[in-house]
C-alpha positions in Angstrom: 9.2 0.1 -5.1 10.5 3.3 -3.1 7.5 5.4 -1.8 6.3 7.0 1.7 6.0 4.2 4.3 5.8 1.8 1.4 9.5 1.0 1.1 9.3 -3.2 1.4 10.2 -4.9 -2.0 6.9 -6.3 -3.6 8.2 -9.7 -5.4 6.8 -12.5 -6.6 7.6 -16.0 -7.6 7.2 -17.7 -11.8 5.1 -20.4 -12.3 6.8 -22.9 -14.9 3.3 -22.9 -16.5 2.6 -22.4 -19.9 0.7 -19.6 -21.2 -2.5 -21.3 -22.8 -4.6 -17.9 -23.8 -5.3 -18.9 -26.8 -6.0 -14.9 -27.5 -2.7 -13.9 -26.1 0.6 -13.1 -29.0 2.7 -14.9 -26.2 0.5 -18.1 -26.0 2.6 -21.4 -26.2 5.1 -19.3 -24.2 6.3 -19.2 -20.8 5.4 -15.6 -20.6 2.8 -14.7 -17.8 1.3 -11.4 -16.4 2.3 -10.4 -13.2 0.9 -7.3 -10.8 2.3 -5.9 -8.1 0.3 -3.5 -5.8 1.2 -0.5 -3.8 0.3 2.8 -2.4 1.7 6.1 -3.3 2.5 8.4 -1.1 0.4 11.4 -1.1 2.6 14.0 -2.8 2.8 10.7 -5.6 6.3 10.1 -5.7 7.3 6.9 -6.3 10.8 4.7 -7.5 9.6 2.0 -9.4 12.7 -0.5 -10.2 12.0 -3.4 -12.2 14.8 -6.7 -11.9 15.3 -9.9 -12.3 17.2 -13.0 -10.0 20.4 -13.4 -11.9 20.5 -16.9 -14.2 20.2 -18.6 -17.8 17.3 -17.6 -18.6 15.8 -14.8 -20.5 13.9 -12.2 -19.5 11.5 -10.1 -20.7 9.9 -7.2 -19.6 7.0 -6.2 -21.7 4.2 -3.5 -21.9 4.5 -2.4 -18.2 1.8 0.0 -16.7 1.5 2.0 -13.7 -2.2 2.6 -12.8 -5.0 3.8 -10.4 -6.7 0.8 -8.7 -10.3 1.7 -8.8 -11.6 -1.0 -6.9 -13.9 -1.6 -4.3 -13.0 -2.3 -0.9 -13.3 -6.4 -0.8 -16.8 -7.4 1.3 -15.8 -9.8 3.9 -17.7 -12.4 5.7 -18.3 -12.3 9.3 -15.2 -14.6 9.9 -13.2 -11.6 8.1 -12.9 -14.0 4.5 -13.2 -13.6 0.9 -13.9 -16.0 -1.5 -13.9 -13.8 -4.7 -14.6 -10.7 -5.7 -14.5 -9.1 -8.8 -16.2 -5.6 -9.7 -16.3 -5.8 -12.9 -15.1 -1.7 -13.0 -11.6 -1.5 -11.2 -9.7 -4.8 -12.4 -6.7 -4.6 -14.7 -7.6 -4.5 -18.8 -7.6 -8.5 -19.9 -7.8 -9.3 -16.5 -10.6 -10.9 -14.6 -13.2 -14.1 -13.5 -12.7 -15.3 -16.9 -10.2 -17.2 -18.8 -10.8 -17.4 -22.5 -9.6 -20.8 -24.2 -10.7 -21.3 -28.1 -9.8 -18.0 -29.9 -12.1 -18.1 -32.1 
């Protein structure tokens, strides 16, 4: 991600977990979601590059989306902590508290 004062690489590590939504066309895969957050400049110009470590195996890069976070600003204890937080309003589509098993 190239951007303003936003220029570090946002990464992040698989899990070897199995996708078990039993809603999702990739369940029974190895195929996760993954976000990645970052601030645009304010003119809005940003380099989005999208890679993967070199290896056997395959990867896939499917149905990515760039979009405004709406959220609210996280309420904090008085220690500065957050358990969890979720408004409902701002979190990504399919995204949230709640993990749907059964499909049916």
């Amino acid at each position: 991600m190239r951007g303003g004062k936003d220029t570090e690489p946002k990464t992040f590590a698989t899990t070897p977990a199995r996708n078990r939504m039993a809603s999702d066309e990739k369940r029974d895969t190895y195929s996760q979601r993954a976000a990645i957050s970052f601030t645009a400049p304010r003119d809005g110009t940003v380099t989005v590059e999208l890679a993967a470590a070199a290896g056997r195996a395959a990867v896939v890069l499917d149905d990515v989306r760039v979009m405004a976070d709406t959220t609210a600003p996280l309420p904090r204890a008085e220690d500065g902590t957050v358990v969890a937080h979720d408004d409902f309003e701002g979190n990504q589509p399919g995204w949230g508290p709640f993990v749907k098993g059964d499909s049916g």
